[in-house]
C-alpha positions in Angstrom: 3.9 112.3 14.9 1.4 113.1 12.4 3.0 116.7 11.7 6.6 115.0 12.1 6.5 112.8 9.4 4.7 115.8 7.1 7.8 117.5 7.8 6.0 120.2 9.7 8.6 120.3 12.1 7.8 123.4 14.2 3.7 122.3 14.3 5.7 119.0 15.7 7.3 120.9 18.0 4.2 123.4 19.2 1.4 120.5 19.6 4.3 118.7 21.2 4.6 121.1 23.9 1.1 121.6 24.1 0.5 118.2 24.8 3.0 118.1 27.4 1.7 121.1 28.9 -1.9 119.7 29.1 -0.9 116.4 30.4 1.3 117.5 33.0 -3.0 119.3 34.6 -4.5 116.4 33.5 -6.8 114.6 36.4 -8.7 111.2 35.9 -12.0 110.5 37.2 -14.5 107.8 36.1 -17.2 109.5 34.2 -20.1 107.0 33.3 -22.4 108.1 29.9 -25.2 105.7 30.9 -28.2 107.3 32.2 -29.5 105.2 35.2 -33.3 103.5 35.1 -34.3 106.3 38.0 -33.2 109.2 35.9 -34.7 108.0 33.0 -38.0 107.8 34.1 -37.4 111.1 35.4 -36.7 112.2 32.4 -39.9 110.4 31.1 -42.4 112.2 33.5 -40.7 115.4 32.4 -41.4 115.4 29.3 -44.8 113.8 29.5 -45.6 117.2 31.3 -44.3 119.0 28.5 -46.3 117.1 26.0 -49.2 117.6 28.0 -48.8 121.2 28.6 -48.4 121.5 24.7 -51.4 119.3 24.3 -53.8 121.5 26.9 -52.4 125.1 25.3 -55.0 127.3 24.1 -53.0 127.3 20.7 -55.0 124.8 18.3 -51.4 123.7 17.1 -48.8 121.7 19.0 -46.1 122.9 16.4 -46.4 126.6 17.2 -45.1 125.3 21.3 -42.6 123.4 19.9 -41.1 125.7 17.4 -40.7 128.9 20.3 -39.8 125.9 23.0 -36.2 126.6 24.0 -36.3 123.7 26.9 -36.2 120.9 24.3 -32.4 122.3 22.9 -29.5 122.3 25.2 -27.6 124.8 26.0 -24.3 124.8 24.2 -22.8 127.5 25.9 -23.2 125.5 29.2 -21.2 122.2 28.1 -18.0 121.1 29.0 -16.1 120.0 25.8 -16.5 115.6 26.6 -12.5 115.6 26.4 -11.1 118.8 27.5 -7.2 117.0 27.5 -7.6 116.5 24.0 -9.9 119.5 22.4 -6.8 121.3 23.1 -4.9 118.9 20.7 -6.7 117.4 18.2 -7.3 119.1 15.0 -8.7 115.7 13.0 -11.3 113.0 13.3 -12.7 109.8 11.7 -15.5 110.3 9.5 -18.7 107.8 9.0 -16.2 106.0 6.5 -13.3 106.3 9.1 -11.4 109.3 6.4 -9.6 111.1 8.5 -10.8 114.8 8.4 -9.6 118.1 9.3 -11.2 120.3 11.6 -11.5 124.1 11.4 -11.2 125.8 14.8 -14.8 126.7 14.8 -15.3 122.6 14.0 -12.8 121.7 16.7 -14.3 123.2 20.1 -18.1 122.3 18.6 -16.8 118.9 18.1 -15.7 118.3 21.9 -18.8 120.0 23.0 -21.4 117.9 20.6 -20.6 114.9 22.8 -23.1 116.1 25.9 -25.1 117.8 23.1 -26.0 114.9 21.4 -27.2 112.8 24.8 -29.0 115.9 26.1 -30.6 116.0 22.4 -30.9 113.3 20.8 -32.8 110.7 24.0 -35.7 113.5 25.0 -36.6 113.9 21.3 -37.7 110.3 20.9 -39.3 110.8 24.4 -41.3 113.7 23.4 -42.6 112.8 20.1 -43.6 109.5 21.9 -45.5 111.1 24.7 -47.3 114.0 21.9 -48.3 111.2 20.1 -49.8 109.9 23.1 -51.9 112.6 24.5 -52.6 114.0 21.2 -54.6 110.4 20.1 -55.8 110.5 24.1 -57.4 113.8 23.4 -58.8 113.3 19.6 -56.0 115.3 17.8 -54.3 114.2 14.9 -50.3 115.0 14.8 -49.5 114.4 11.2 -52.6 116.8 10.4 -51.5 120.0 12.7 -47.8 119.6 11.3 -49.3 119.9 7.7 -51.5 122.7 8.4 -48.2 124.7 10.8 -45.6 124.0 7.7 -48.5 125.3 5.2 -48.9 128.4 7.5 -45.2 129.4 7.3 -42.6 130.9 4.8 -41.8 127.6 3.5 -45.5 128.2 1.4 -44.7 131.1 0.4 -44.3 132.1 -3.6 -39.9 132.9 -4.0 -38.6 134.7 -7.3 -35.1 133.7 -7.9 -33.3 134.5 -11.3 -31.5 131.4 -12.3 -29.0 132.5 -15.7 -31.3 134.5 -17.6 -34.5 132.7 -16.5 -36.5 134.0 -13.2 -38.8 131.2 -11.4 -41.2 131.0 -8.9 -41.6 128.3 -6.7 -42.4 127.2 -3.3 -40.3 124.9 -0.8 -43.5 122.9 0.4 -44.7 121.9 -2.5 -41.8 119.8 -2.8 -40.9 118.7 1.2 -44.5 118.4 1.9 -44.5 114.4 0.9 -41.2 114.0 2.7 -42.7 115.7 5.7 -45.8 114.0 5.8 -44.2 110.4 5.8 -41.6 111.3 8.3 -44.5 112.6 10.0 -46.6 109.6 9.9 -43.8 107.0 10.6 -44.2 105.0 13.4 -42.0 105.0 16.6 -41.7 101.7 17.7 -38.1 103.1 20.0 -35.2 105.0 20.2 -33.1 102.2 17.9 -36.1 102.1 15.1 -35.1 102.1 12.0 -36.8 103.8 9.0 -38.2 101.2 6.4 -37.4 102.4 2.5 -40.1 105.1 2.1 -39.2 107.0 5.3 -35.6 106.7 4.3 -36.4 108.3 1.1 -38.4 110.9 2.6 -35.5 111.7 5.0 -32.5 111.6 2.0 -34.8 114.6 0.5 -35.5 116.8 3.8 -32.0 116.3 4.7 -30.6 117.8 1.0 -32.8 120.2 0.6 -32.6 122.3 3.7 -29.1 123.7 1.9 -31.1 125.7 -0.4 -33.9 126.8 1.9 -31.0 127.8 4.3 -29.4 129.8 1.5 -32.8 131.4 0.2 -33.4 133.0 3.8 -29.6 134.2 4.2 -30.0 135.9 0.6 -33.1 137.7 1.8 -31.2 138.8 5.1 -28.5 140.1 2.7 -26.1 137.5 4.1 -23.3 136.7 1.6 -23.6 133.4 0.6 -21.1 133.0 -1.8 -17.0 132.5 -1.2 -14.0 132.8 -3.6 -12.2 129.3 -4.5 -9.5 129.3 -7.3 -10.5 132.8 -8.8 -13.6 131.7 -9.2 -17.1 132.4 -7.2 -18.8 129.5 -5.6 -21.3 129.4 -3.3 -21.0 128.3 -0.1 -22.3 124.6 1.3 -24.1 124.5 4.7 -20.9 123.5 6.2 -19.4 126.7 5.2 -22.8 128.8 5.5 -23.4 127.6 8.8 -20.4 128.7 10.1 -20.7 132.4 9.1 -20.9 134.6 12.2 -23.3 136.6 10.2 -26.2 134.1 11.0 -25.8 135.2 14.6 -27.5 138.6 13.6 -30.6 137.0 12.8 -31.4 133.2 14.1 -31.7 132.8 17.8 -28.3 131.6 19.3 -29.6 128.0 20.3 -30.9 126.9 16.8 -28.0 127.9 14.8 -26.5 125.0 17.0 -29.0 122.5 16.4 -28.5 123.5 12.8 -24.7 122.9 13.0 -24.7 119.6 15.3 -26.8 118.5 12.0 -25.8 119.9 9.2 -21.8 120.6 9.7 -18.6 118.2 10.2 -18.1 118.9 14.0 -21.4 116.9 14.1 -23.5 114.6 12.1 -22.7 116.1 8.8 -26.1 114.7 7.4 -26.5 116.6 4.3 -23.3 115.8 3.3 -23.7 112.2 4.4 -26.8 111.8 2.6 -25.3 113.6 -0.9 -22.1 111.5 -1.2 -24.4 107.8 -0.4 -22.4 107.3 2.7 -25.2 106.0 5.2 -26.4 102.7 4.8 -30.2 101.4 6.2 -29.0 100.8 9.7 -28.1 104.8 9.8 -31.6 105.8 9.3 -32.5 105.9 12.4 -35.5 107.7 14.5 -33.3 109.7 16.4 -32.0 111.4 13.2 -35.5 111.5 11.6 -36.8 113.4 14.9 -33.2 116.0 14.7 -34.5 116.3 11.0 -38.0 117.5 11.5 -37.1 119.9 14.6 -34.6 121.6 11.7 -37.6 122.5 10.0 -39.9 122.8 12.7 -37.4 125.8 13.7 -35.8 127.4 10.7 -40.1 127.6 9.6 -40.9 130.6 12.6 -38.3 132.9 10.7 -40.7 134.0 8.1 -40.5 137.4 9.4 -37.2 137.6 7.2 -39.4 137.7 3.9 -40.5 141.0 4.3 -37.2 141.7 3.1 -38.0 140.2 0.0 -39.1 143.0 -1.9 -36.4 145.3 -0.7 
């Protein structure tokens, strides 16, 4: 209907017959998304193991575990899309502010598949910084001061050179997400549904914008183009864009790039953008997104081997 009364009369026609097609395989089951008490306190002991395993590790650093971890990120390539009847139809979808938007093809199939991603994601993240923060104080260790001292030891404190018009600076990434980092950190997890008082909102509006430009720096130094033509003119790309670049796949591991794009793009939370335009209001800051936020970091920090690239 939608392409009918554009006056897109052969899309009409096309999604028409693709509809029909689909519905004529369609079979119904009823699928339940709520996890039962037994299997979430199996979920609970597992990840109690894995906090403890990180906690007893020879490493002195928690973060180094949970940066090369790949049991805490689903596996994308594994997922059914939620609504296979209808990834093979729908091209739009409401936003936070219920705008309808478009969705590239790349968008579309991420989209149906960021369903299962998100309850796979989102639920052992809150249980696993609530069990590290548990055995770490059990055991004398101090979270907030290892993830200091891991951000300080990676690229992210490291001196860039960029020329900016006819001016070159220097300046490094921590010194300006180390305050954000530190209170996001630091803020207490009370459960899943907490929500971040005004300070840890703050911190999280500045982690979630700037990861853009620390995104972009590393592509640069990887060669990566990360600029697109618009209108004869040269613009460079946003993270939506950037993150959908199949050139990324040459040098970040497979699983974070989807972590990174469940976050960052429009076929998932779209935080960046979210956070840029003023669309989230108090009750979206939530714990869940603060934790998604961090592990961003805590993953795009191990590619620091990409800087020795620098001065080439």
């Amino acid at each position: 209907n939608y392409y009918k009364l554009a006056g897109e009369k052969e899309l009409s026609e096309k999604y028409l017959k693709k509809f029909e097609d689909s519905r004529s395989k369609i079979k119904f089951q009823v699928i339940s998304h709520e996890m039962s008490r037994k299997n979430m306190e199996t979920l609970k002991e597992v990840y109690k193991n894995i906090a403890r395993s990180y906690v007893s590790h020879k490493s002195n650093n928690i973060f180094i575990a949970l940066t090369f971890d790949k049991r805490l990120l689903p596996d994308l390539n594994k997922i059914e899309p939620q609504e296979p009847f209808l990834s093979s139809i729908r091209t739009s979808y409401y936003d936070l502010n219920m705008n309808v938007r478009v969705l590239s093809e790349f968008e579309n199939k991420r989209h149906q598949k960021f369903g299962h991603y998100k309850m796979g994601l989102e639920i052992t993240l809150v249980l696993l910084f609530e069990e590290l923060r548990k055995q770490m104080k059990d055991n004398n260790r101090d979270l907030l001061k290892e993830g200091l001292e891991f951000f300080e030891a990676t690229w992210l404190n490291e001196t860039f050179q960029r020329r900016f018009s006819e001016e070159i600076i220097e300046y490094k990434w921590l010194e300006s997400l180390k305050p954000a980092i530190e209170i996001l950190l630091n803020a207490t997890i009370q459960d899943d549904k907490y929500q971040l008082d005004p300070t840890e909102q703050m911190a999280f509006d500045q982690l979630a914008i700037k990861f853009e430009g620390i995104l972009r720096d590393i592509c640069q130094i990887a060669q990566i183009v990360t600029t697109k033509v618009n209108n004869k003119e040269t613009i460079q790309m946003d993270i939506n864009d950037l993150l959908q670049s199949k050139a990324l796949e040459d040098i970040f591991e497979e699983t974070d790039l989807h972590l990174w794009q469940y976050a960052f793009t429009r076929a998932g939370y779209n935080i960046r953008n979210d956070v840029a335009h003023s669309f989230l209001r108090p009750p979206h800051y939530t714990v869940r997104k603060a934790n998604l936020l961090l592990l961003c970091y805590i993953k795009i920090a191990r590619y620091g081997t990409l800087l020795s690239k620098q001065e080439d």
